[in-house]
mmCIF file of the N, C-alpha and C atoms, coordinates in Angstrom:
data_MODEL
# 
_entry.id   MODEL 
# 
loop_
_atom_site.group_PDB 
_atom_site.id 
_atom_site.type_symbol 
_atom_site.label_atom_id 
_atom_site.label_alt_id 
_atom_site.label_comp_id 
_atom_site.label_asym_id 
_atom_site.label_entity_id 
_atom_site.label_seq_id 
_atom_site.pdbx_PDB_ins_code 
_atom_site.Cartn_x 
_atom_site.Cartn_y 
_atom_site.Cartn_z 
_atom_site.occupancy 
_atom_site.B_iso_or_equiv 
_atom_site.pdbx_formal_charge 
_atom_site.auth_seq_id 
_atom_site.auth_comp_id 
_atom_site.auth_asym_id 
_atom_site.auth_atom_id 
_atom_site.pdbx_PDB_model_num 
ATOM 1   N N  . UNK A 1 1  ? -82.438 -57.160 -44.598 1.00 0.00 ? 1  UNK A N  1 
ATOM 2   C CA . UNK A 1 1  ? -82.988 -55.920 -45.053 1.00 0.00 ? 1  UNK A CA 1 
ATOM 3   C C  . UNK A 1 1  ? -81.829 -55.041 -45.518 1.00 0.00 ? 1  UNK A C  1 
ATOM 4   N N  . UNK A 1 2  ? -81.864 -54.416 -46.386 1.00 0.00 ? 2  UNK A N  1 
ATOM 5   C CA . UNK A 1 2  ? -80.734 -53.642 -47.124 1.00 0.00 ? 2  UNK A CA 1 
ATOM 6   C C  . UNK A 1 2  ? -81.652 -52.461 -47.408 1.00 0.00 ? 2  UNK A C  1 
ATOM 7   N N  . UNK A 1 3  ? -81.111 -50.942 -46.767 1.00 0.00 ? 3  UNK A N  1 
ATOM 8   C CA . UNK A 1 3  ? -81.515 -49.885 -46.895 1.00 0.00 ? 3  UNK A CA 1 
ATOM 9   C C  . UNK A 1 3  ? -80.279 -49.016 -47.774 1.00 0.00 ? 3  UNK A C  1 
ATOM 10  N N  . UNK A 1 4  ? -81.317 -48.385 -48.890 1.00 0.00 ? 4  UNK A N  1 
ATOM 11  C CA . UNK A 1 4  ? -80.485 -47.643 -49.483 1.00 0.00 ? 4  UNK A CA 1 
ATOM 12  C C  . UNK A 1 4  ? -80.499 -46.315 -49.555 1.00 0.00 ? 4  UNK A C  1 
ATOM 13  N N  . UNK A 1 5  ? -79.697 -45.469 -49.224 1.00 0.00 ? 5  UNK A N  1 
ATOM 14  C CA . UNK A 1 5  ? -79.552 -43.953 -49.193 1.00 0.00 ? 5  UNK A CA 1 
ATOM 15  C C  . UNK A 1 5  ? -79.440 -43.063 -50.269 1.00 0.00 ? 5  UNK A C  1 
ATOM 16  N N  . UNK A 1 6  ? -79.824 -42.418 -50.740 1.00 0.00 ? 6  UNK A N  1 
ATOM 17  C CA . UNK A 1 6  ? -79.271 -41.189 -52.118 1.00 0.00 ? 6  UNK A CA 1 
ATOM 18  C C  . UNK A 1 6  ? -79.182 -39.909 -51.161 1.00 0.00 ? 6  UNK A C  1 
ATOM 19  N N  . UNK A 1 7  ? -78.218 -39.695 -51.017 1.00 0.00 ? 7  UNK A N  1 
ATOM 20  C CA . UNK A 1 7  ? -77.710 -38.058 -50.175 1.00 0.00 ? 7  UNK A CA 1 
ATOM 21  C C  . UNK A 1 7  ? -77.706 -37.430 -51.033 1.00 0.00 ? 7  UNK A C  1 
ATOM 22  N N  . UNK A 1 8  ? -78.467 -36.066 -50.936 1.00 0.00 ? 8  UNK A N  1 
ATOM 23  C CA . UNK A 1 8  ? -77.794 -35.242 -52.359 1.00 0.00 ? 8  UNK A CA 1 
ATOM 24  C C  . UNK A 1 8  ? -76.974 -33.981 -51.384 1.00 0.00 ? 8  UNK A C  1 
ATOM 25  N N  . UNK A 1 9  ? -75.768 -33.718 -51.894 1.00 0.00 ? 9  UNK A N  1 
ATOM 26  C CA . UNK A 1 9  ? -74.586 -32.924 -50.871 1.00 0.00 ? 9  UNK A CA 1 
ATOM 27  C C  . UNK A 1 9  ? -74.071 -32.005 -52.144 1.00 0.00 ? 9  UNK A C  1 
ATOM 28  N N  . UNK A 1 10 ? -73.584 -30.911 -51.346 1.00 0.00 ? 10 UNK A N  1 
ATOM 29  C CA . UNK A 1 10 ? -72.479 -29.846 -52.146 1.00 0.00 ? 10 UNK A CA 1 
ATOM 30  C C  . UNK A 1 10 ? -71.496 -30.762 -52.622 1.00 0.00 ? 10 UNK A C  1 
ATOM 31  N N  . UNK A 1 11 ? -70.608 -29.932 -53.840 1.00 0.00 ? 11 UNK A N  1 
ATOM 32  C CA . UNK A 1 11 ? -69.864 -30.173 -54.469 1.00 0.00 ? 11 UNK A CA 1 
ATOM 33  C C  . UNK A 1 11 ? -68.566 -30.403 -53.367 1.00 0.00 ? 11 UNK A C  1 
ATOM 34  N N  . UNK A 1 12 ? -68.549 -29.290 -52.169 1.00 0.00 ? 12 UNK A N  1 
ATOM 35  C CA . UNK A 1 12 ? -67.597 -29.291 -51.424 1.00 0.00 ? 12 UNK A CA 1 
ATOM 36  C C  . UNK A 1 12 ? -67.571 -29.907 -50.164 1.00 0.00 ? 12 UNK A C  1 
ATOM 37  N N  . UNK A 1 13 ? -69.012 -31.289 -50.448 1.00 0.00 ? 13 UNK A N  1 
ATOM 38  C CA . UNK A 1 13 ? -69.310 -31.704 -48.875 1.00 0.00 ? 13 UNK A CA 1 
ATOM 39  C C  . UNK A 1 13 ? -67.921 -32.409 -48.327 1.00 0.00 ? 13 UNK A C  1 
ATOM 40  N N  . UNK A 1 14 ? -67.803 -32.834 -47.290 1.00 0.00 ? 14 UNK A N  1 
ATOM 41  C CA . UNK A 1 14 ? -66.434 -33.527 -46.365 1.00 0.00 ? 14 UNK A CA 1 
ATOM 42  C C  . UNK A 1 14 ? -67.080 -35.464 -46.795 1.00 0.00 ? 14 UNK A C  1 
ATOM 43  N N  . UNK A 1 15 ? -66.808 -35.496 -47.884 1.00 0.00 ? 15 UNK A N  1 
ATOM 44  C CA . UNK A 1 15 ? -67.264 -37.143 -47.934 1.00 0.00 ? 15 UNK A CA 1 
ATOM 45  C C  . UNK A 1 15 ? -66.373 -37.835 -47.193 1.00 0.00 ? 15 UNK A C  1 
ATOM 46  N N  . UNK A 1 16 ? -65.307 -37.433 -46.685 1.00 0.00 ? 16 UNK A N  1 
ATOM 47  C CA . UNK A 1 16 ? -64.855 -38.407 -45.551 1.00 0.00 ? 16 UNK A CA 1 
ATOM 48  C C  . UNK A 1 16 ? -65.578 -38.692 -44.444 1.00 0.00 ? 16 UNK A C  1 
ATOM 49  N N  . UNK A 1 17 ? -66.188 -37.322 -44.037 1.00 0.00 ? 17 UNK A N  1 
ATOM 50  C CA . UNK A 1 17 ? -66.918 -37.371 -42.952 1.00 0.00 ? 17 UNK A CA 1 
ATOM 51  C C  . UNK A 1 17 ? -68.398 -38.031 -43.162 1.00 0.00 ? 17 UNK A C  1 
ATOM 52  N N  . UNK A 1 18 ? -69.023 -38.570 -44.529 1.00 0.00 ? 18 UNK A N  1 
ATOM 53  C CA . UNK A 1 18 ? -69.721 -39.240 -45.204 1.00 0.00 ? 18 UNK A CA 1 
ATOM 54  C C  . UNK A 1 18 ? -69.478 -40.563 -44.949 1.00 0.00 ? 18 UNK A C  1 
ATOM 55  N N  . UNK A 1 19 ? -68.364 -41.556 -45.250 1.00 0.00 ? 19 UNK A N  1 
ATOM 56  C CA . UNK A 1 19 ? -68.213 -42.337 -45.070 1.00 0.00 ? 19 UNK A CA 1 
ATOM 57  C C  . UNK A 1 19 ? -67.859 -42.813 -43.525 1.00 0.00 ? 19 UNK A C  1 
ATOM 58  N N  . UNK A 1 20 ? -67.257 -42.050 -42.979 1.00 0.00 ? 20 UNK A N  1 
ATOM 59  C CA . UNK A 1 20 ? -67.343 -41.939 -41.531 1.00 0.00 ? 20 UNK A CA 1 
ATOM 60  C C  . UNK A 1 20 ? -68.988 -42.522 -40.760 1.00 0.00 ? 20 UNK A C  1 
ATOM 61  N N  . UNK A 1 21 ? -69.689 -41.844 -41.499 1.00 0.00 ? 21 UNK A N  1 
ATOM 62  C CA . UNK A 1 21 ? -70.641 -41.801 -40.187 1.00 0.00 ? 21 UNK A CA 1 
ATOM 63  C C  . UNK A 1 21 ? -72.151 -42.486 -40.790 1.00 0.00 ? 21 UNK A C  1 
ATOM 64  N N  . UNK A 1 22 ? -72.012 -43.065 -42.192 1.00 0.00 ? 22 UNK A N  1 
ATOM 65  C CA . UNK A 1 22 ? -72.465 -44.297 -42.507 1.00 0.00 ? 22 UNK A CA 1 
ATOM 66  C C  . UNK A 1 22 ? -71.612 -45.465 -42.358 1.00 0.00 ? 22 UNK A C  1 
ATOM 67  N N  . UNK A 1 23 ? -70.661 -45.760 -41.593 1.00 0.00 ? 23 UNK A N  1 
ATOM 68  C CA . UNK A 1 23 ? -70.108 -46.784 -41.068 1.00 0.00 ? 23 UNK A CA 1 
ATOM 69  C C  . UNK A 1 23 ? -70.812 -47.072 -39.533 1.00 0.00 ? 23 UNK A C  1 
ATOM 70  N N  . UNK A 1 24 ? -70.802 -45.872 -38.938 1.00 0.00 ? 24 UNK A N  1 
ATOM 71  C CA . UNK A 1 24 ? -71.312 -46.308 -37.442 1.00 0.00 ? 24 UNK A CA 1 
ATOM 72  C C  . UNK A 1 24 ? -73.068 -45.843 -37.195 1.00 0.00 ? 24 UNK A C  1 
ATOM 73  N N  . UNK A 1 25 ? -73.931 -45.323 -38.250 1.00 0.00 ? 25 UNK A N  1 
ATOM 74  C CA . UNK A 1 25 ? -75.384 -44.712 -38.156 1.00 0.00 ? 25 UNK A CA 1 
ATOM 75  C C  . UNK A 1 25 ? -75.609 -45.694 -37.436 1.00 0.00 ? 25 UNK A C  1 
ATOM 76  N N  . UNK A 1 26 ? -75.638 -47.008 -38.074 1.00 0.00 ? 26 UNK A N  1 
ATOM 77  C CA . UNK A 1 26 ? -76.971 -48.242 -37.564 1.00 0.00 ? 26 UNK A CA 1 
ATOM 78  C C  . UNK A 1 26 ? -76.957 -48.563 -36.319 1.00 0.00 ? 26 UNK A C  1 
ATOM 79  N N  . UNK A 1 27 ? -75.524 -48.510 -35.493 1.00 0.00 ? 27 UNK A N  1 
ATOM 80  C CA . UNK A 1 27 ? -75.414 -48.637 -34.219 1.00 0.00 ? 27 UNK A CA 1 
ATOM 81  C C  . UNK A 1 27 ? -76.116 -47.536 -33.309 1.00 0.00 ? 27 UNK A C  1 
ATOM 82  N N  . UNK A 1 28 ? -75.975 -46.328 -34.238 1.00 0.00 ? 28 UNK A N  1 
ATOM 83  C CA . UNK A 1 28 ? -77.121 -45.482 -32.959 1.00 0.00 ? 28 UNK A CA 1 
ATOM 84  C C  . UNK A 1 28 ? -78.515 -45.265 -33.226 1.00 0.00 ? 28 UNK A C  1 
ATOM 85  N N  . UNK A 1 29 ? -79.043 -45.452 -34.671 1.00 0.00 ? 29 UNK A N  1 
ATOM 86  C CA . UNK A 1 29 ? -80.655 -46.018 -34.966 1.00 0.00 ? 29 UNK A CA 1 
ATOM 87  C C  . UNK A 1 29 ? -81.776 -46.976 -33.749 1.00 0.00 ? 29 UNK A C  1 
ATOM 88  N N  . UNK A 1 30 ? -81.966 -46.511 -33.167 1.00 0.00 ? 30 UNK A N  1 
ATOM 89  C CA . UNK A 1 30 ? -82.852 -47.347 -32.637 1.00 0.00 ? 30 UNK A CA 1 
ATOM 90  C C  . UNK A 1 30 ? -84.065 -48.133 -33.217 1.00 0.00 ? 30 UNK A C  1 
ATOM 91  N N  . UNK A 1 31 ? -84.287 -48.099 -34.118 1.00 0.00 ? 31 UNK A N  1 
ATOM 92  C CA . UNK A 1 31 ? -84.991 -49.253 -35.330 1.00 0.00 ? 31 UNK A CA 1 
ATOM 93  C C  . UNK A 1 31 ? -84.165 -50.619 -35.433 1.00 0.00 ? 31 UNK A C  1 
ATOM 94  N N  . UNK A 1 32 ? -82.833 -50.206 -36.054 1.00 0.00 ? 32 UNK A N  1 
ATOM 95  C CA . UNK A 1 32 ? -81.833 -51.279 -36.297 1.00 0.00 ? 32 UNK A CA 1 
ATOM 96  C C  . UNK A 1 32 ? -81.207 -51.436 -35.234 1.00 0.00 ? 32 UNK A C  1 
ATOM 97  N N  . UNK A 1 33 ? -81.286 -50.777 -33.596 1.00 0.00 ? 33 UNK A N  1 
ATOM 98  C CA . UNK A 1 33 ? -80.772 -51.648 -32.712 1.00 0.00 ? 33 UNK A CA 1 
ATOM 99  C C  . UNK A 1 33 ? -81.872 -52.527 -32.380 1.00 0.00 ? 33 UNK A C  1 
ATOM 100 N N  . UNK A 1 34 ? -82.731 -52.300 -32.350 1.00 0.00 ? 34 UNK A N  1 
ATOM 101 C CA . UNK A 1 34 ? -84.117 -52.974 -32.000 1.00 0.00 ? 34 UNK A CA 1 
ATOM 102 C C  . UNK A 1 34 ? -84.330 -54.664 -32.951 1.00 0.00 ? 34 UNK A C  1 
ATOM 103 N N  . UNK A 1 35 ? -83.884 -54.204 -34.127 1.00 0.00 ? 35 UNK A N  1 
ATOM 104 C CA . UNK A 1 35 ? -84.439 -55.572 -34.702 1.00 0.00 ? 35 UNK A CA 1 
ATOM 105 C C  . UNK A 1 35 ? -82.917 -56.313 -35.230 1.00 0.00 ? 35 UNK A C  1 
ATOM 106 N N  . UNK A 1 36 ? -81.860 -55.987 -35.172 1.00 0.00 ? 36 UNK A N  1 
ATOM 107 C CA . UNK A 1 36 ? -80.517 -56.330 -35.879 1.00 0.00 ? 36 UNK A CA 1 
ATOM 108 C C  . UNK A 1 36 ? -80.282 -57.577 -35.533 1.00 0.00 ? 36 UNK A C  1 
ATOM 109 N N  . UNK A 1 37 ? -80.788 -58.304 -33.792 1.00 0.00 ? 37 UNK A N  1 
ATOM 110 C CA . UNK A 1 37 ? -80.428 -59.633 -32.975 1.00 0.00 ? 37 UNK A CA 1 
ATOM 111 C C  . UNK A 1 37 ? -81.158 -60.696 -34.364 1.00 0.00 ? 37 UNK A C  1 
ATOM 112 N N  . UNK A 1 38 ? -82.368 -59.899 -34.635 1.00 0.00 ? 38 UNK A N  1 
ATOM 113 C CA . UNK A 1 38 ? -83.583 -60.909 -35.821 1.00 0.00 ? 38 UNK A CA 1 
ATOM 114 C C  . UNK A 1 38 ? -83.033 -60.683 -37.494 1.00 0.00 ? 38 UNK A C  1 
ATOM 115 N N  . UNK A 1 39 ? -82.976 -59.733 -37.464 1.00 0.00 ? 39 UNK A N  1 
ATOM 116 C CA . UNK A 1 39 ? -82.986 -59.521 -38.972 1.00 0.00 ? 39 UNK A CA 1 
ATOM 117 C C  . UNK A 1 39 ? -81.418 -58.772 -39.571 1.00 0.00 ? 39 UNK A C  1 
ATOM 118 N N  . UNK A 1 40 ? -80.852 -59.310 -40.570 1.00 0.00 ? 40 UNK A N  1 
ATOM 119 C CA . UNK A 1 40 ? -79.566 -58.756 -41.066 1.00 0.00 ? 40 UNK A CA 1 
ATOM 120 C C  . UNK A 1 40 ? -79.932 -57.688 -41.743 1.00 0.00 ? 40 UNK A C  1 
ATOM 121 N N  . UNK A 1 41 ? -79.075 -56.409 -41.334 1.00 0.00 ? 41 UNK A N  1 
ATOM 122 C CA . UNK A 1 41 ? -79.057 -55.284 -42.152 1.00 0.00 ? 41 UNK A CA 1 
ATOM 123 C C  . UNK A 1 41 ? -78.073 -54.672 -42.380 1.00 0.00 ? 41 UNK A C  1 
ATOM 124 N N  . UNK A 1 42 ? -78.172 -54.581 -43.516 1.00 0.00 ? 42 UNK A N  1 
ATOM 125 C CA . UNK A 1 42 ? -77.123 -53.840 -44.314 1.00 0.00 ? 42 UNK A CA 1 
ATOM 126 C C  . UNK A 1 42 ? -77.752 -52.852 -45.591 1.00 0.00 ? 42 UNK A C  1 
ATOM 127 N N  . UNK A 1 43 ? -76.373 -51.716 -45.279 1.00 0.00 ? 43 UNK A N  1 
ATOM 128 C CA . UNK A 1 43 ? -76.595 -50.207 -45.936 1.00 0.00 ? 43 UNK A CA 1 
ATOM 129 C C  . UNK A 1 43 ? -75.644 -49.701 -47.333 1.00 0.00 ? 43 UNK A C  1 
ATOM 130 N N  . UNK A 1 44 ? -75.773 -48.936 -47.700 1.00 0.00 ? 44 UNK A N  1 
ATOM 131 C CA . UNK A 1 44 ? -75.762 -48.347 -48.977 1.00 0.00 ? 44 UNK A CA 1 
ATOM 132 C C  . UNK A 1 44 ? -75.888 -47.034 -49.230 1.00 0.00 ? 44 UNK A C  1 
ATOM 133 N N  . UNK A 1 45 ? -75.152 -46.173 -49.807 1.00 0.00 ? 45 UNK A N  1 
ATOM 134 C CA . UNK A 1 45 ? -75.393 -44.671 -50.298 1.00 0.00 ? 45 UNK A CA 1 
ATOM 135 C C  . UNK A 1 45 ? -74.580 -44.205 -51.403 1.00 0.00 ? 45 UNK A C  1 
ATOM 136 N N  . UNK A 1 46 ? -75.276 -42.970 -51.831 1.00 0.00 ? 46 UNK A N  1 
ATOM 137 C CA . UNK A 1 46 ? -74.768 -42.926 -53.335 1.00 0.00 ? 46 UNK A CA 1 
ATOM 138 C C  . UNK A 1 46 ? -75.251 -41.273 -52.992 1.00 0.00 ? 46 UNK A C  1 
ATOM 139 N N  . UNK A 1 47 ? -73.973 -40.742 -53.384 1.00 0.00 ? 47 UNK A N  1 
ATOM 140 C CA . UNK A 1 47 ? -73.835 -39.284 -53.504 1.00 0.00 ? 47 UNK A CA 1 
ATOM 141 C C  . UNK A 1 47 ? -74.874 -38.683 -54.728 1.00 0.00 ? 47 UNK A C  1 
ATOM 142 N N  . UNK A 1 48 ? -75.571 -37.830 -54.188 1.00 0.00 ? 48 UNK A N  1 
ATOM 143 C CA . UNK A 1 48 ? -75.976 -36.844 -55.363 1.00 0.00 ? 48 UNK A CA 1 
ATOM 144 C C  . UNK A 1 48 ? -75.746 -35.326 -55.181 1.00 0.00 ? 48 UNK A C  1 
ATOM 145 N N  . UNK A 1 49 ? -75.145 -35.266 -56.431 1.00 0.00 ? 49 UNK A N  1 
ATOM 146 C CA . UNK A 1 49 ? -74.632 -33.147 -56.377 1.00 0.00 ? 49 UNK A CA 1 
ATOM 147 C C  . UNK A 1 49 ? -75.646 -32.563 -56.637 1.00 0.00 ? 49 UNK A C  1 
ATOM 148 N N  . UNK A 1 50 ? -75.940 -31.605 -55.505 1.00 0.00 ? 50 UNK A N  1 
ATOM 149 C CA . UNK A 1 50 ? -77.008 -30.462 -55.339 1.00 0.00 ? 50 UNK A CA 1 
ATOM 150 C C  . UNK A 1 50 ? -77.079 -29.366 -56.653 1.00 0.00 ? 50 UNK A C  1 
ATOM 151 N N  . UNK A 1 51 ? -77.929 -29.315 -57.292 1.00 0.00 ? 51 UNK A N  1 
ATOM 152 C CA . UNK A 1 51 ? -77.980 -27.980 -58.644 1.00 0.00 ? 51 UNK A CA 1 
ATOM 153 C C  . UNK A 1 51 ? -78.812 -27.472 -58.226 1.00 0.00 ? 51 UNK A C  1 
ATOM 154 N N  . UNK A 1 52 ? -78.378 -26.041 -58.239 1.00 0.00 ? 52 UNK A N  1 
ATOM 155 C CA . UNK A 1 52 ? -79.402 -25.118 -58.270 1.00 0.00 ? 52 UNK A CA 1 
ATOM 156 C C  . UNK A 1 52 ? -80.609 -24.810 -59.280 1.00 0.00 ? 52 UNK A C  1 
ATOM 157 N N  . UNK A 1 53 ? -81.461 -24.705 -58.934 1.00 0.00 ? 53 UNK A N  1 
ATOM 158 C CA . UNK A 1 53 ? -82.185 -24.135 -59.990 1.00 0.00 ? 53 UNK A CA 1 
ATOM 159 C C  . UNK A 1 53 ? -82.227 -22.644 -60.425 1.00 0.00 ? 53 UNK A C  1 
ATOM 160 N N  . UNK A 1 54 ? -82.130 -22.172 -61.552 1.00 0.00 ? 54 UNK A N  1 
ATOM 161 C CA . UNK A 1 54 ? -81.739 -20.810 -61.823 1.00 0.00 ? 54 UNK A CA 1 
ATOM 162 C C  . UNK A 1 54 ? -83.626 -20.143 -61.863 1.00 0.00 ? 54 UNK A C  1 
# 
């Protein structure tokens, strides 16, 4: 199973802290601790910049 993310974040979000903590999510998901022994999963995300609407 491959889940894919679209974040939409400020221009000035901390994407370190982005990549940080889509490295360790799935380990504290209780969905994907639940089924990970059965089924392979793997993740994905893709920044999107927030616009305001005027």
């Amino acid at each position: 199973m491959h889940a894919a993310y679209a974040l939409q974040v400020d221009a000035d979000a901390d994407r370190g802290k982005i990549e940080r903590v889509h490295g360790f999510h799935a380990d504290k998901c209780p969905v994907a601790r639940s089924i990970r022994d059965a089924i392979a999963i793997t993740t994905s995300y893709e920044l999107l910049d927030v616009t305001e609407d005027d």
